[in-house]
Structures are given as structure tokens and as C-alpha cells.
C-alpha angles and dihedrals in degrees: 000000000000132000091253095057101040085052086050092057090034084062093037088050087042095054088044095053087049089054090055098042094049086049090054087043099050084047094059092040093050106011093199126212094249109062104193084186098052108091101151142316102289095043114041136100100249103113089058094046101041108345133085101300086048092105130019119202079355103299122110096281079216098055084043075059103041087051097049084059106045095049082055090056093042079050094047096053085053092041096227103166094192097052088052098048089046097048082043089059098042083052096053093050090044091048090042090050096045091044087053088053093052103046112031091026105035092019086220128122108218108208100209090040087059092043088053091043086060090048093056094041082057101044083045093056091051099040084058089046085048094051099044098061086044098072090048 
């Protein structure tokens, strides 16, 4: 894949990843009557909204997230590789160590954090393959 293309699907993962963590933000801030993300109670985003993952080092654990992404897509439209990769990096051990909290601590599965977790897996991914032909 070229570096064009694997920018193009670093911004597109990015954009998505934006998307998820303003949809956990505007859920904490307003926390609506009708919670989309709320199935049952052992699947529901509640733990990342009000419970025990809501805030990390005390900031809102979504905004840590909004503004991960949105530094990788700020990277990816100045096509800094290693800013990409690092925030990448950065992502992956954030998203490891809130998905620990949630399942072995809370013993909850948050949908939109897994589906996250997959976007930065992904941007993660890319951001390796980008690097790598970068130094080519």
C-alpha cells in the first residue's frame, strides 16, 4: 500500500475515532434519557460515562480520547509519521489499560470502547506500515 493511501485510511480511522469519543463525551455531559449504548448490565457504557473509568488522572477519559484523535488526524494532514505512530502508541496502551479496568475490574464491556479499541488498533497498524516506508 502506499503512503498516500495508508494516510488516506490513518485520517478516515481517525474521523471515525472522533465520531466515538464525542458520542461518549456528549453522553457524560448530558447524559440523555435514551442511552443507545446501555444494553444491559453487563454491557453498557456506564463505567466510561459516570462510572469508575469517567475521568483518568482526573480529566474526562472520553475528551483524553477525542483529543488523541484528533492530534492523529492533525498528524495525518502533515503527514508526520512519527507523530502518528507515537500518538498510536500512546492510544493502544490507554485503550489496553481502560479495557483492563472495564473487564477484569468492573467486570463490564463497553460497546463504543471496543469498537475504539479496534480504531486505534487499526490506526496503530497503519501508522507502523507508514513508518516503515518512511524510512525507505
Amino acid at each position: 500500500m502506499s503512503k498516500e493511501r495508508l494516510v488516506i485510511w490513518i485520517k478516515v480511522c481517525a474521523t471515525v475515532g472522533i465520531g466515538l469519543a464525542l458520542f461518549l463525551l456528549w453522553e457524560q455531559i448530558f447524559r440523555p434519557a435514551f442511552q443507545p449504548c446501555n444494553i444491559n448490565s453487563d454491557v453498557n457504557c456506564n463505567a466510561i460515562i459516570s462510572g469508575a473509568v469517567a475521568k483518568t488522572l482526573g480529566v474526562s477519559t472520553p475528551l483524553i480520547g477525542l483529543i488523541g484523535y484528533i492530534v492523529i488526524l492533525f498528524a495525518a494532514f502533515k503527514k508526520n509519521p512519527k507523530l502518528i505512530l507515537g500518538m498510536a502508541m500512546f492510544g493502544l496502551v490507554f485503550c489496553l489499560y481502560i479495557a483492563y479496568r472495564e473487564l477484569f475490574q468492573l467486570h463490564v464491556v463497553c460497546p463504543v470502547c471496543i469498537l475504539c479499541q479496534l480504531d486505534m488498533i487499526a490506526v496503530f497498524i497503519l501508522g507502523a506500515l507508514l513508518n516503515k516506508k518512511a524510512i525507505k
